[in-house]
N, C-alpha and C positions, 0 to 999 in steps of 0.2 A: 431115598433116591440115590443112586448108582451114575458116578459120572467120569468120563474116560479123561475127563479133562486134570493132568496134574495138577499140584497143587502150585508146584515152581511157577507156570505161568501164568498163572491167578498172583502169586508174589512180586510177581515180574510187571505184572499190570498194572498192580498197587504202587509199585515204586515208581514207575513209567511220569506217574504223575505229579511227582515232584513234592516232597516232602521233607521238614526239619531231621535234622542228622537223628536226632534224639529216638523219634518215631521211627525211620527206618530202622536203626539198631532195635527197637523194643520188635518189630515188623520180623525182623533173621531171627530175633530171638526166639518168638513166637515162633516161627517156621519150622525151626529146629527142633523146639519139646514137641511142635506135632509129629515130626518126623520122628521123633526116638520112643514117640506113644505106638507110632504105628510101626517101627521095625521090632519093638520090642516083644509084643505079643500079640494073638493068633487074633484071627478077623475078629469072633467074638467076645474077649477077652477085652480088646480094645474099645477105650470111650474117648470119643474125638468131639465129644458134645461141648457145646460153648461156656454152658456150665464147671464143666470138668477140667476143662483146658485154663479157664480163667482161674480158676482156684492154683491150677501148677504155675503159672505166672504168676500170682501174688506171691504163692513158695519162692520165687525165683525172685521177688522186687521189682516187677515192673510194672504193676500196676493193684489197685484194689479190684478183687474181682465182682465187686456186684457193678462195677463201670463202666464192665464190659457191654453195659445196656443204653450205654450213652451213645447220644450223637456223635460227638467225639470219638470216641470209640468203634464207630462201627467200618473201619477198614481193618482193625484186628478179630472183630465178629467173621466178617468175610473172609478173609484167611482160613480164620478155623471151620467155619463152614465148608470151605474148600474140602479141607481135608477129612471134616464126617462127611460130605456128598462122594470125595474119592475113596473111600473107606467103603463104604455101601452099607446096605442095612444088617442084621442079626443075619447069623446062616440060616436059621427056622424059617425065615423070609426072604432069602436070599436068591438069587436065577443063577447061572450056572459062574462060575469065576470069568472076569472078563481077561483079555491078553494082557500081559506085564507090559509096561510103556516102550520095554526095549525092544518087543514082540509086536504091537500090533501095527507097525508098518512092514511086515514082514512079507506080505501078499503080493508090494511094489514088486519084491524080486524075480517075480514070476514074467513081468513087464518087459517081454526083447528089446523095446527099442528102447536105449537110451535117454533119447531126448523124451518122449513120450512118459518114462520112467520119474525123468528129474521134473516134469509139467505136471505131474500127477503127485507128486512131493509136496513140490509147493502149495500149490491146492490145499492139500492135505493141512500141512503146517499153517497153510492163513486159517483154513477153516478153525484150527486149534488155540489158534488165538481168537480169532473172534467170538469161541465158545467163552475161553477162558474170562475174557471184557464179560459176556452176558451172566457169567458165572457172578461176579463181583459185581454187577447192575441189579441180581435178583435182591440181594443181601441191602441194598440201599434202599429206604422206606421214606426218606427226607431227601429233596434235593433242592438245594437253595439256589436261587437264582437271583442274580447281580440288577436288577434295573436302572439303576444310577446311570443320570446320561455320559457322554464322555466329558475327558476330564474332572467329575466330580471328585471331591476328597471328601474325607471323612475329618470333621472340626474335632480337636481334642477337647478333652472331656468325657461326660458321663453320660450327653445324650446322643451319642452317635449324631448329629446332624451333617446329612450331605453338602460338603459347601461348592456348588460351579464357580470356576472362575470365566469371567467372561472371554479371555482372551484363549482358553481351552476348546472354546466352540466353532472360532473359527477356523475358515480353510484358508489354506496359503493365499489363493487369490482373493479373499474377503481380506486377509491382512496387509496383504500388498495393497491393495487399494484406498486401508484407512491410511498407511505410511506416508503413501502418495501425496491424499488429501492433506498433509502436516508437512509437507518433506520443502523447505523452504526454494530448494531451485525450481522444484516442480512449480512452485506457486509463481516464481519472479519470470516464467514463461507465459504465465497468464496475467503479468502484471499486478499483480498480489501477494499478499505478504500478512505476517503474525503480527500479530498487536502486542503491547505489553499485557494485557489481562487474557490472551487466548483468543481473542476476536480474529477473523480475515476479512481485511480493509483491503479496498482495490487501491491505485495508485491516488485518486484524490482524496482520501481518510473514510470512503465513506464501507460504513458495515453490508460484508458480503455472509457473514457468518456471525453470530454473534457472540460475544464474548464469553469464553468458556469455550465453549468448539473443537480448538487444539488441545487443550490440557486436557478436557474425556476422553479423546481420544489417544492422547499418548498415555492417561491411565490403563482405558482398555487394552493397549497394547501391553501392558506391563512393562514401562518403561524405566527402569533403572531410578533414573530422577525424576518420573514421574511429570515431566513437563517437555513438553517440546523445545527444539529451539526457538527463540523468539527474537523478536528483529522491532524494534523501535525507529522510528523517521526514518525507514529506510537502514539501519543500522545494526548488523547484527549483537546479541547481547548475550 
């Protein structure tokens, strides 16, 4: 298959997505031996196969070439893919040479009006990039997807376990409102207040909440010290 899409912006896509310094250098590197495979010699001459390209990486130190078949690996598969779909196939099967990349916006200049000219550009260059994305979407055979609710982490160790922390799930005004429920002035407006064990006791001792109540609740909030403040006879402590 034969494709007009360069290779730069299929590299350009790949890095767009945010990668370790390491990989993007192994990424130019790669970029570069495709490109010196393919200025060096004539269409058929040239082998841009994934096979072949990985073997001249390993020459080079950047990776083992049978890993090029790993998950891991397969955004330097796509690259080189890139460059055997720009490449095209053997001339014995080839259709006629397509325009050089400097050449084939050449048609634009045929375009009087200028504005007209630079809106048919653009076009043009979005369309080239969103081939280039599809280019590097066919070459992906795995795509993982994150399900983990928000906030979840991952517990160290060896069995990946997602851990939620409860105070990750709420919304601002679910947190505002447990502060509230603990927040001692709020409470001495309705005539109540914190106990020494976490309980909310109205003005004559008796349980509005029971003991424990404040302290869940400043744990769920992820409270520094982990307790509210608490207020004794009246008394703050």
């Amino acid at each position: 298959m034969t494709t007009d899409v360069h290779p730069d912006e299929v590299l350009k896509a790949i890095l767009d997505k945010g990668n370790r310094r390491d990989k993007e250098e192994k990424l130019r590197k790669i970029h570069e031996l495709c490109s010196l495979e393919y200025s060096r010699h004539s269409q058929g001459a040239r082998d841009l196969s994934i096979a072949n390209m990985a073997r001249v990486a390993e020459s080079h130190g950047l990776f083992k070439a049978r890993t090029i078949y790993n998950k891991q690996s397969e955004d330097y598969a796509a690259l080189i893919k890139a460059w055997e779909a720009y490449n095209g196939p053997k001339p014995s099967k080839a259709v006629k040479a397509q325009l050089a990349p400097a050449d084939k916006h050449a048609f634009l200049k045929k375009i009087e009006d200028p504005a007209v000219r630079s809106l048919c550009q653009m076009a043009i260059i979005e369309r080239d990039k969103i081939r280039a994305e599809l280019n590097m979407l066919k070459s992906v055979t795995v795509v993982p997807i994150d399900m983990r609710p928000l906030g979840a982490e991952i517990a160290k160790g060896s069995t990946n376990v997602a851990i939620i922390e409860p105070a990750a799930q709420l919304t601002d005004s679910e947190r505002n409102a447990l502060a509230a429920a603990i927040d001692p002035k709020s409470l001495a407006q309705q005539k109540l207040r914190i106990g020494d064990t976490g309980e909310i006791v109205d003005e004559r001792g008796r349980f509005v909440f029971n003991p424990g109540f404040a302290t869940a609740i400043a744990k769920i909030l992820g409270r520094s010290d982990r307790t509210p403040m608490l207020e004794v006879k009246g008394k703050r402590v």
